[in-house]
MIPAVO-497876 format. One line per 5 residues: their letters; for each residue z, y, x of C-alpha. Coordinates in steps of 0.2 Angstrom, whole numbers. Layout:
# residues N
A = Z Y X  ... $
END
This chain:
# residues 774
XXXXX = -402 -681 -177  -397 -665 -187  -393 -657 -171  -409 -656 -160  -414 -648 -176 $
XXXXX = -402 -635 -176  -407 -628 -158  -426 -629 -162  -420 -616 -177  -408 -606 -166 $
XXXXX = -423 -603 -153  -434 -598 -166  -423 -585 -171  -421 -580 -157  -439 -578 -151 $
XXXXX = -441 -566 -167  -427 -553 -162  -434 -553 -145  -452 -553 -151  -464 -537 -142 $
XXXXX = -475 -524 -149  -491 -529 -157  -499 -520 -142  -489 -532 -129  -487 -548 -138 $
XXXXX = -502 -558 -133  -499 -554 -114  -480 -557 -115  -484 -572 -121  -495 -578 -113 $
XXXXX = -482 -574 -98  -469 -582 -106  -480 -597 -104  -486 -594 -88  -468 -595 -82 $
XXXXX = -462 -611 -91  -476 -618 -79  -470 -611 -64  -482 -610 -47  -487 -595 -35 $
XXXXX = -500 -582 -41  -518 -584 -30  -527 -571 -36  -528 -558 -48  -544 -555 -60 $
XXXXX = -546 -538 -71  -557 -539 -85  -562 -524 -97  -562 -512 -86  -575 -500 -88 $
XXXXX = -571 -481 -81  -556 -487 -69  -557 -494 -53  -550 -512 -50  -541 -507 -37 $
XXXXX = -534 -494 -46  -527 -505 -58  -522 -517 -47  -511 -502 -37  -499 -501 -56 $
XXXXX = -495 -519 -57  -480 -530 -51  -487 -545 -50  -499 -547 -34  -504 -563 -27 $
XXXXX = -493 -572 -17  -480 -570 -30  -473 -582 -40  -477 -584 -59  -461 -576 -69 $
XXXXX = -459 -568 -83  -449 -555 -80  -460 -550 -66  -475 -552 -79  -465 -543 -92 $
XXXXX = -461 -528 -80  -482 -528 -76  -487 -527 -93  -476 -511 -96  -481 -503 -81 $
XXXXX = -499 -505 -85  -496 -496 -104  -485 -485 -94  -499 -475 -88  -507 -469 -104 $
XXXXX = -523 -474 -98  -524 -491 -108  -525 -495 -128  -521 -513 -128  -515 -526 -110 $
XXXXX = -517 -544 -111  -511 -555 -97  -515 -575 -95  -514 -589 -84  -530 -598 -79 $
XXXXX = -523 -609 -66  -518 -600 -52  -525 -586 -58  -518 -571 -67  -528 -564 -77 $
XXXXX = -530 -546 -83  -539 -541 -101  -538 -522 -102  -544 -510 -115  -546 -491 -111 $
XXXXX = -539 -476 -121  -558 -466 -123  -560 -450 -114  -559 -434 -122  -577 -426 -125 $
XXXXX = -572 -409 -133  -557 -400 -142  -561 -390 -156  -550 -377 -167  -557 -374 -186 $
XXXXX = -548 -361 -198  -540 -349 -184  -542 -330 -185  -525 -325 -182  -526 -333 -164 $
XXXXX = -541 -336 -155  -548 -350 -146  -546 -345 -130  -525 -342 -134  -525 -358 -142 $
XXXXX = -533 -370 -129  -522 -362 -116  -505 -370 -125  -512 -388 -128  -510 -401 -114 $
XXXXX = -527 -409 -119  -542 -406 -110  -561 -413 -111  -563 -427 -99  -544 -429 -99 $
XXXXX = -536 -450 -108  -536 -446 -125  -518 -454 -134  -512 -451 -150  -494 -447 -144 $
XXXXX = -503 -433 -133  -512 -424 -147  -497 -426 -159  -488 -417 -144  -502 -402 -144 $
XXXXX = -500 -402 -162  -484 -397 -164  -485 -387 -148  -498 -377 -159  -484 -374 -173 $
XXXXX = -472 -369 -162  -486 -353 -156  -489 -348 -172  -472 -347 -177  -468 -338 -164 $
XXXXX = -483 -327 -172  -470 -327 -189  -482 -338 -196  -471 -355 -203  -481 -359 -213 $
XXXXX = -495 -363 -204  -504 -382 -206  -512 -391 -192  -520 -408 -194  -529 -416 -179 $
XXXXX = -542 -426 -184  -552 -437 -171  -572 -441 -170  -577 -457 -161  -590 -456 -151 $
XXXXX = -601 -468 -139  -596 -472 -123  -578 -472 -125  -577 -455 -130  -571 -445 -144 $
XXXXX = -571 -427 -150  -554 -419 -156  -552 -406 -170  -539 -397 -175  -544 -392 -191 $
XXXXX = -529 -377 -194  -524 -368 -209  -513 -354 -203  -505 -346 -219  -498 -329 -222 $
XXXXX = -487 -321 -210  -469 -324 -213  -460 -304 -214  -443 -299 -213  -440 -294 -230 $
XXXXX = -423 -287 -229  -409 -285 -215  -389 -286 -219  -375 -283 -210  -358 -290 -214 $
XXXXX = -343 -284 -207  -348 -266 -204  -338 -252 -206  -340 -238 -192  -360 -236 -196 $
XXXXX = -369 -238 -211  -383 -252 -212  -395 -241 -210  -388 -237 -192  -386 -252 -186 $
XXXXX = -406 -258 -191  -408 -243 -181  -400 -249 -166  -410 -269 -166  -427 -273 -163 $
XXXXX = -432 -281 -179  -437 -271 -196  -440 -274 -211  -458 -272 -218  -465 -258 -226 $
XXXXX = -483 -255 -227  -483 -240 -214  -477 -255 -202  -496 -261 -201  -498 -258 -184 $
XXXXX = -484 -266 -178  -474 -281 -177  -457 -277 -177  -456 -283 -194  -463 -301 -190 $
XXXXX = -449 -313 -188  -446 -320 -172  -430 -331 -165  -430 -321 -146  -431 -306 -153 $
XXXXX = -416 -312 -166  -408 -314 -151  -412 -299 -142  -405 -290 -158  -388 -297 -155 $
XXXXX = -387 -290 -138  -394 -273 -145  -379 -273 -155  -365 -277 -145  -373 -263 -133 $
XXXXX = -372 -252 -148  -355 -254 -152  -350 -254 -133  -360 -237 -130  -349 -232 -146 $
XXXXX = -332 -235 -137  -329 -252 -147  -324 -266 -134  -318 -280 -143  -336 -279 -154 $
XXXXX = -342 -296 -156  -356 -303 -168  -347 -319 -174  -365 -326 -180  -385 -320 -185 $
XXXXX = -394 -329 -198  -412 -331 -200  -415 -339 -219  -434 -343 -222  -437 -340 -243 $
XXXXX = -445 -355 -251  -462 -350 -250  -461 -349 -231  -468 -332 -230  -452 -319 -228 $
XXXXX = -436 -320 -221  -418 -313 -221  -406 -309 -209  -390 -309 -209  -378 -302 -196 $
XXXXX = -358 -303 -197  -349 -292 -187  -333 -290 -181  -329 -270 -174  -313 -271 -168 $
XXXXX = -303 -254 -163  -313 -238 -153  -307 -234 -137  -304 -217 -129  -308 -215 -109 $
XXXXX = -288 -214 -103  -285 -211 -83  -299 -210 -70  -296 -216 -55  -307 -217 -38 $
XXXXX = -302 -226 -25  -309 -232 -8  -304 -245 3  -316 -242 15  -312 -235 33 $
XXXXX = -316 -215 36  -323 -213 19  -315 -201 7  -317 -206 -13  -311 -188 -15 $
XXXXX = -329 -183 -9  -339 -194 -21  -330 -187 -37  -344 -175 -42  -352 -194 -45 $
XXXXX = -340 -199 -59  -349 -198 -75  -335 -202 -87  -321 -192 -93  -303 -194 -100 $
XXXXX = -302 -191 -118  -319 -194 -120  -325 -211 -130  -325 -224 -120  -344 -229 -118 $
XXXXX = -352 -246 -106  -366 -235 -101  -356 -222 -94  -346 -233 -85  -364 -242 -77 $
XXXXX = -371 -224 -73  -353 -222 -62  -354 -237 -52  -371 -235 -49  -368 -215 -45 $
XXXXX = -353 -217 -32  -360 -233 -24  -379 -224 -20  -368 -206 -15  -357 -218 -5 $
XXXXX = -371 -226 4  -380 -210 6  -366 -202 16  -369 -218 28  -357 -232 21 $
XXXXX = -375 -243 18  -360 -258 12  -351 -250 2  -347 -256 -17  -341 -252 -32 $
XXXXX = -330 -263 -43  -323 -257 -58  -306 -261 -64  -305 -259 -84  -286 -259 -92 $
XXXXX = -284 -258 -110  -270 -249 -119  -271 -258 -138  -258 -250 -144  -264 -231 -137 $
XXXXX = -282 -237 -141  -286 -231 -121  -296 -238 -108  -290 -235 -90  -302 -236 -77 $
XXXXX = -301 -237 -58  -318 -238 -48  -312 -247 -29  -326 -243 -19  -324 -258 -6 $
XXXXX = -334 -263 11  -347 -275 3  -354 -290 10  -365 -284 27  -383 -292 21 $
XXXXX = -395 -286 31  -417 -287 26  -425 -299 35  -442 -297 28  -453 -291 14 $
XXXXX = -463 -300 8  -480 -294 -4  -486 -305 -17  -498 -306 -30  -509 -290 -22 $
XXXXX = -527 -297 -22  -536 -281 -19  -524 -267 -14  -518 -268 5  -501 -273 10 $
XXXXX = -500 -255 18  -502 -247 3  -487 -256 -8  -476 -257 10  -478 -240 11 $
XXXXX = -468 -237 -4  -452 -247 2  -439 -236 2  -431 -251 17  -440 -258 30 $
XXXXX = -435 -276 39  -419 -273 50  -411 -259 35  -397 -263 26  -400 -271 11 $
XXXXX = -396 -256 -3  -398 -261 -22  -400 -243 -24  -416 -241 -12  -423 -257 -23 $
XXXXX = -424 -248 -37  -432 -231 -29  -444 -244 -22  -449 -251 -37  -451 -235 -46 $
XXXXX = -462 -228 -31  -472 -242 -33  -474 -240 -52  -476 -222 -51  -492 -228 -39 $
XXXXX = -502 -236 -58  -510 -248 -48  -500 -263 -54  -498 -270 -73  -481 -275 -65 $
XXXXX = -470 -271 -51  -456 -287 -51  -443 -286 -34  -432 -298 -30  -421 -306 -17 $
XXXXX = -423 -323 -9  -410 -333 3  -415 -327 22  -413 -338 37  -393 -333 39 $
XXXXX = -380 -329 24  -381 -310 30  -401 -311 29  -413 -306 15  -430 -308 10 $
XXXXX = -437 -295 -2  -451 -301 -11  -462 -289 -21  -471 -297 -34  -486 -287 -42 $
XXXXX = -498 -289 -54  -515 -278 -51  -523 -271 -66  -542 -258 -64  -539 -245 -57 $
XXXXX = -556 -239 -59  -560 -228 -71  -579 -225 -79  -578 -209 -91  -588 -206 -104 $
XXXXX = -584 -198 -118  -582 -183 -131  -568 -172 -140  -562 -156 -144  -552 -143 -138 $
XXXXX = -544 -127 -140  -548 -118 -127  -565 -127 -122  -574 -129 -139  -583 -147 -142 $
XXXXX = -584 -154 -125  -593 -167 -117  -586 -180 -101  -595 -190 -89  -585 -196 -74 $
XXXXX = -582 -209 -63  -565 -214 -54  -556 -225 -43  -541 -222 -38  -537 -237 -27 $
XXXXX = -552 -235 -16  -557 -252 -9  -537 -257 -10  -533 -242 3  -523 -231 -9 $
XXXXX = -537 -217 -9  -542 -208 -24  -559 -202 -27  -565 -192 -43  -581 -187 -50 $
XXXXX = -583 -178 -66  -596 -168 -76  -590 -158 -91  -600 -151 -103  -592 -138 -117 $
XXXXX = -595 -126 -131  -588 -114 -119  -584 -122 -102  -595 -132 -89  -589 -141 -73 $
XXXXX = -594 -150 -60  -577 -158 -50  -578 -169 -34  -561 -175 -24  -557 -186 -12 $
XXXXX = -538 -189 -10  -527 -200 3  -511 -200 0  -508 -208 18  -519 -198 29 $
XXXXX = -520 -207 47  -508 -219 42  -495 -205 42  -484 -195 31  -498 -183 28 $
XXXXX = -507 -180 9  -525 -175 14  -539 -172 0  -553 -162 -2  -562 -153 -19 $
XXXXX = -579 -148 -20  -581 -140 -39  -594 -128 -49  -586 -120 -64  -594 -110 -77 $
XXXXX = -582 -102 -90  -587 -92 -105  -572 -82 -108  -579 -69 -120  -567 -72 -133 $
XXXXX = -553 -68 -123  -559 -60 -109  -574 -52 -116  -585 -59 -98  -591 -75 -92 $
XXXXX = -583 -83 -76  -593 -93 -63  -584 -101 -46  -593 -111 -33  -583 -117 -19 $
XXXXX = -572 -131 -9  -556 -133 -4  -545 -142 8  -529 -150 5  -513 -156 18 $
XXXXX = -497 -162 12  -482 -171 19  -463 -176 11  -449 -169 21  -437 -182 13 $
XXXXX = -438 -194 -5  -435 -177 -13  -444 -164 -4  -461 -159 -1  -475 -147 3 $
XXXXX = -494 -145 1  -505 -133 11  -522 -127 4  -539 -118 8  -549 -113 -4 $
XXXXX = -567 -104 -2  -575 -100 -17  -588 -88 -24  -585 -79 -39  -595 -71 -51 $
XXXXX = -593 -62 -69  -610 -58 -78  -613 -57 -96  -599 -42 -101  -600 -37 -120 $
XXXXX = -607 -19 -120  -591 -17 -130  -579 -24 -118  -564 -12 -112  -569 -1 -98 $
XXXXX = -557 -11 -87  -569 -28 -89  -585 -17 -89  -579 -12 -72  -577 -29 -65 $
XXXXX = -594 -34 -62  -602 -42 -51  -597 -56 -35  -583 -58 -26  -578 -71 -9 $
XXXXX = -562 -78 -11  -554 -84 6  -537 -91 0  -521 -99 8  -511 -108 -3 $
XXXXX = -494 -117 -3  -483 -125 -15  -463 -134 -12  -457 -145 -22  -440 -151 -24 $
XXXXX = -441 -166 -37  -428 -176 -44  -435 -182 -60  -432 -202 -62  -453 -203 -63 $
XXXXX = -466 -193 -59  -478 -201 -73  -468 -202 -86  -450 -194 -83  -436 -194 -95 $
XXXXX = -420 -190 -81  -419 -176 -69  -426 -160 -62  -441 -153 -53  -443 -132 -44 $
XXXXX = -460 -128 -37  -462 -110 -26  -481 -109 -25  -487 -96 -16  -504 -89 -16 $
XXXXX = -513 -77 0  -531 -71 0  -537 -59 12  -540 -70 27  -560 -66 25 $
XXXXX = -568 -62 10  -567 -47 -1  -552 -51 -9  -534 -47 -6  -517 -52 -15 $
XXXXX = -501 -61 -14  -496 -70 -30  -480 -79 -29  -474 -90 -43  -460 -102 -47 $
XXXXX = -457 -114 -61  -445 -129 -64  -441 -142 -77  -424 -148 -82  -426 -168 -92 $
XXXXX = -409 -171 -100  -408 -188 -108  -401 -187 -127  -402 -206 -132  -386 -209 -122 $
XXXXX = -376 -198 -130  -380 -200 -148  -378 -218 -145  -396 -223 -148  -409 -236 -139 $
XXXXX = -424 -226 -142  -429 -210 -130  -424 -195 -135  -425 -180 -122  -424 -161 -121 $
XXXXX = -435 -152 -109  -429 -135 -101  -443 -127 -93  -446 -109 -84  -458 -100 -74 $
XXXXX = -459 -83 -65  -473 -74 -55  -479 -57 -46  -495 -53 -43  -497 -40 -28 $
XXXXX = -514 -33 -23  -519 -25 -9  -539 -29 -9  -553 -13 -15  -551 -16 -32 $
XXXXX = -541 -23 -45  -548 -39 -50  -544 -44 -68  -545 -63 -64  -534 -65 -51 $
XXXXX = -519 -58 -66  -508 -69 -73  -512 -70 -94  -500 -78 -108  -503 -90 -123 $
XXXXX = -510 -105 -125  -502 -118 -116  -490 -108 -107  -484 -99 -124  -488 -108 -141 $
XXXXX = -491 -100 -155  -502 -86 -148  -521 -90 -141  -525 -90 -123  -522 -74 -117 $
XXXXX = -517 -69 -134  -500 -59 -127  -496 -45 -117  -506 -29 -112  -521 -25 -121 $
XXXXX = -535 -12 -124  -532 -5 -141  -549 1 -143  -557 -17 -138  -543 -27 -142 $
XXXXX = -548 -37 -122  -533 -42 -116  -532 -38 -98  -519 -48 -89  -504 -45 -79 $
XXXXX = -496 -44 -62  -478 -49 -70  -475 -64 -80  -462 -75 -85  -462 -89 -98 $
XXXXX = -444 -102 -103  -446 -115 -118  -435 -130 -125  -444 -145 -130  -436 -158 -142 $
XXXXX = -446 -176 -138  -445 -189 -149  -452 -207 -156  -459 -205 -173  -451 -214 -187 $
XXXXX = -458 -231 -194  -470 -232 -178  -472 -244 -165  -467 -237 -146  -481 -247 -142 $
XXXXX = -493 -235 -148  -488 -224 -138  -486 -209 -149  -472 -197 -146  -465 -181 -158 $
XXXXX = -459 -164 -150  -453 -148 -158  -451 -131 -145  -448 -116 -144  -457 -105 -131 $
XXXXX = -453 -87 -125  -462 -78 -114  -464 -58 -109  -482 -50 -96  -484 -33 -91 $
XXXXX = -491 -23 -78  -510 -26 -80  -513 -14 -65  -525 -3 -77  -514 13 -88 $
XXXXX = -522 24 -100  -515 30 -118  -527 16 -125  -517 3 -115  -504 -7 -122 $
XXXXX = -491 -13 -112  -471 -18 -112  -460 -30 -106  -457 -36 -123  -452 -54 -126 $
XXXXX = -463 -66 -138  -458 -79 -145  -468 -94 -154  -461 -113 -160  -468 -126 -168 $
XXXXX = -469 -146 -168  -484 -157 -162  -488 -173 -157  -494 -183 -140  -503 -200 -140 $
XXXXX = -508 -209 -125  -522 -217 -135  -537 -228 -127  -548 -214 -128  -539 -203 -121 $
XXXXX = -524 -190 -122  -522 -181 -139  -512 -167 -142  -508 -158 -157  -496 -143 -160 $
XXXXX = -493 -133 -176  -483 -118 -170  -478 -100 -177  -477 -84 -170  -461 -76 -171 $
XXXXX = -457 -64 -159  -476 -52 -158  -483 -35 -156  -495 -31 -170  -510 -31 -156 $
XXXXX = -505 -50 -152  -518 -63 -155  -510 -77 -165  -515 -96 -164  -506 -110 -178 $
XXXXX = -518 -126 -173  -518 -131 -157  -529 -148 -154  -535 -157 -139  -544 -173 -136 $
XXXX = -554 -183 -125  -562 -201 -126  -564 -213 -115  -575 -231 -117 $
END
């Protein structure tokens, strides 16, 4: 008898270790039942359902009529059912040959509120949750969107930040869901150490990472706000460092972020390990391609023996020799360098192979993201059609052209399988940003006075690439009216065809002693004679008129007025190899502009002039990630005149912008009597510019230091008398300023000294221009 009673106790254990959820243990048992009697399902009735279709539940479950009553297949039902996250509670029973179905529905979400957030706004906030109104509302889901919530605001620095979700029922199955958030201070870097380092001091190496520590200068930037990518981006920084700095076996053995208790700083910690420095050994250059000589692509070399041995350098040389190789018409050709260490000599032999590369051909290009601007307009661009050779080198012309167009937020080119292994398709990604400009707007300047601005821009004309510019300004001693229409694709051809209508009034008395009025038009005609070479063709008609000379102006100015027709032909060359148009930091442009009038009119003169600039990167050299760059500039011009008269306007003067330090026109022949300056046919003008990010301030803001140095020498006025001033001798002015590309504008501010001067010079220390835009 004791052993029926035995079993009856082993089942019962047994049914408790295998009992279900709460949420599933009235329907699995009633399956569980349903199966001990066996029988075929007839039919199937839902009950509880109030937003979902029968049907719709019907289509989840396992069990359908003509089935057979089992339990696993009821059991497999029942989790399906909660599987779908549309259900708070499933019930299933037998009522003959009947299942039955009992459902409760999860209630709909009405509205998701945020409460406590200033840091981030709404808007940010909704966008990283996966709730949304009308959406099944389940606690696991808003769990989920809570801690998706942490996670952005500790990307933000901000760990400390609590976020309870709290839920108000409604009618009708519905609810509203607040996250009520409290998003405590912002977690700083309070100090950086580094472990390990010997070559460079700590304070060289912060330098040389993203991250800073905080200081309260760093209020308008988040460098100093802890974040784990940026961590990470540091570690890579590093080890570019140290390999820029000749130090190969460099490794960061770890980087530690340790939160303080009160959650609101942190301190990192990086150990280091530096290894040996390396010196450059042998340079070789090789080619294993047919008919091409590697002897011709030496001048590409941009590493030396003896020098330290630097990763940058080594980059710069493969990408150098492989774009002169596939210049020289070798489109396959690649570099692959060969690095062979010397511990004991602490040398780094290097071997550049330039070898036949793999032929890839481009299939296609493809444009994406361009909503408004015309495919033309970014194709146009492509340094590679569909049919070229695929060149990594043209990719990145391509993508720079395109840049330098400031249509697009961001230019993103990348290459996707083609049809056959020797195929590509290039995709160009872009992301459009306004190109429309409505200007209005106030400053000061230098030259100009107070000054008011009222114009209206597009410089992407209805997507076509065209640029047209309206602009009314209004100064203390300057007014302008300014109309152009540009296409930088005239006819759909290599032409650059633009037209200026314009009205200028110019109050020059302080410098010139006269006011200056010009009404006229020009036309414009350009086209590139290669990716480095171009030319631009003008005519320019204009009415001029000086009126309003000081009774004690110089007999030269005095002499001078009245109207004048100027019929002019200009041109200017350009041979321009900067690395950016916009913005350049690498490279070298010469202009030869030259200047004709006589062709009609009553004015005649040829004015040739040449200027250039020479950009030389620094940063590389003193081993540094931010941009450093010296600026070489010169210029050079003759004025010859041949017309009735000698027409002070038409000279070239000195100072201002061309010569810091002195005020516009401020150098170079004079009246003594009047102290008017008076021009020259002869000028020339050199300066050096140091550019530079400032210290403890974001490159985000845009704002950028320079210290020059600016000579200049202009003589030959035209006029001579033993009142009149004039020498070749050199001035000389340097100073330091500031540039920032801020929202309202550009701002420029220079502080610069006269060095080199005549006692008759006309001196300037404060230079300041500014315009706002809103």
């Amino acid at each position: 008898m004791r052993f029926p009673f035995l079993l009856s106790l082993l089942a019962v254990l047994v049914l408790q270790l295998v009992a279900p959820t709460p949420g599933e243990a009235q329907g699995t048992a009633a399956a569980a039942r349903a199966a001990g009697q066996g029988g075929i399902i007839r039919s199937v009735r839902v009950e509880g359902a109030q937003r979902i279709e029968e049907a719709t539940i019907r289509s989840y479950m396992l069990a359908q009529p003509g089935d057979p009553f089992e339990t696993d297949r009821l059991d497999r039902t029942l989790r399906a059912l909660f599987g779908t996250g549309l259900f708070r509670d499933v019930s299933l029973r037998r009522e003959g040959d009947t299942l039955v179905v009992t459902v409760v529905e999860n209630p709909i979400v009405n509205r998701i509120a945020f409460e406590g957030n200033r840091a981030l706004g709404d808007e940010t906030l909704r966008n990283e949750i996966q709730a949304r109104p009308r959406s099944v509302f389940t606690r696991s889901l808003i769990q989920a969107d809570r801690q998706r919530l942490l996670d952005v605001y500790a990307r933000r620095g901000r760990f400390a930040a609590r976020i309870e979700p709290k839920v108000i029922e409604l009618d009708q199955n519905r609810v509203d869901v607040v996250f009520e958030i409290d998003e405590g201070p912002t977690a700083l870097i309070r100090r950086i150490n580094f472990v390990g380092n010997q070559a460079f001091s700590s304070g060289t190496l912060q330098e040389a990472i993203a991250s800073r520590e905080t200081a309260w200068w760093r209020f308008l930037s988040t460098s100093d706000i802890y974040d784990p990518e940026r961590l990470a981006f540091d570690r890579e920084l590093l080890r570019r460092f140290y390999l820029r700095n000749g130090y190969i076996d460099f490794r960061v053995i770890s980087a530690v972020a340790e939160l303080d208790p009160d959650r609101t700083g942190f301190f990192l910690t990086f150990t280091v390990e530096e290894g040996n420095r390396y010196r450059v050994g042998k340079v070789e250059l090789l080619s294993r391609v047919r008919n091409l000589d590697a002897e011709t692509l030496r001048d590409a070399l941009r590493v030396r023996e003896g020098a330290w041995y630097a990763a940058d350098d080594v980059d710069a040389t493969i990408q150098a020799v492989q774009t002169a190789a596939q210049n020289a018409g070798f489109a396959f050709a690649e570099v692959r360098p060969q690095v062979r260490r010397n511990p004991e000599e602490r040398t780094v032999d290097l071997t550049f192979e330039i070898v036949e590369g793999p032929r890839v051909f481009v299939e296609r290009i493809d444009i994406v993201g361009n909503v408004r601007t015309q495919d033309k307009v970014i194709r146009r661009e492509m340094r590679l059609a569909e049919g070229d050779a695929f060149s990594a080198a043209r990719i990145a012309r391509s993508r720079q052209r395109i840049n330098d167009l400031q249509f697009f937020g961001g230019v993103n080119i990348t290459n996707l399988p083609g049809s056959t292994p020797d195929r590509t398709v290039v995709q160009v990604e872009v992301q459009e940003k306004a190109t429309g400009e409505l200007t209005i707007g106030g400053g000061y300047s230098t030259d100009a006075g107070a000054l008011g601005l009222i114009g209206l821009r597009e410089r992407n004309l209805v997507g076509t690439g065209i640029d047209a510019n309206v602009q009314l300004t209004i100064a203390q001693r300057r007014q302008a009216i300014d109309l152009s229409l540009t296409d930088p694709y005239f006819l759909d051809r290599n032409l650059v065809a633009g037209i200026d209508v314009f009205v200028v009034e110019r109050n020059a008395r302080e410098t010139l002693a006269f006011d200056d009025r010009r009404v006229g038009f020009a036309l414009r005609l350009g086209y590139a004679f290669n990716e480095e070479l171009r030319q631009v063709w003008s005519y320019t008609l204009a009415q001029r008129e000086i009126t309003n000379i000081s009774p004690f102006a110089s007999i030269f100015i005095r002499d001078q007025e009245g109207k004048s027709l100027l019929s002019q032909v200009s041109q200017v060359l350009t041979f321009d190899r900067r690395n950016s148009r916009i913005d350049p930091t690498e490279g070298f442009v010469v202009r030869l502009l030259t200047d004709v009038s006589g062709l009609g009119g009553n004015v005649g003169f040829f004015r040739p002039r040449v200027d250039g600039a020479y950009y030389l990167p620094v940063s590389p050299v003193l081993g540094l990630r931010e941009t450093y760059t010296l600026v070489f500039t010169a210029s050079a011009g003759y004025l010859v005149q041949y017309g009735r008269r000698e027409r002070i306007i038409d000279n070239f003067f000195l100072g201002g912008e061309n010569l810091r330090g002195f005020e516009p026109g401020g150098a170079g022949p004079r009246d003594l009597r009047t102290t008017d300056s008076l021009g020259g046919r002869a000028i020339w003008t050199a300066g050096t510019e140091f550019r530079f990010p400032l210290p403890f301030v974001s490159d985000d803001l845009g704002l950028q230091g320079r210290a020059f140095i600016d000579t200049g020498a202009l003589w030959d006025p035209g006029f001579s008398g033993a009142n009149v001033a004039d020498d070749r001798s050199v001035r000389v002015g340097a100073g330091v300023g500031v540039r920032w590309r801020s929202p309202f504008g550009v701002i420029n501010v220079d502080l610069a000294q006269a060095i080199v001067k005549k006692d008759y010079d006309k001196t300037e220390l404060f230079r300041f221009g500014f315009g706002t835009r809103f």
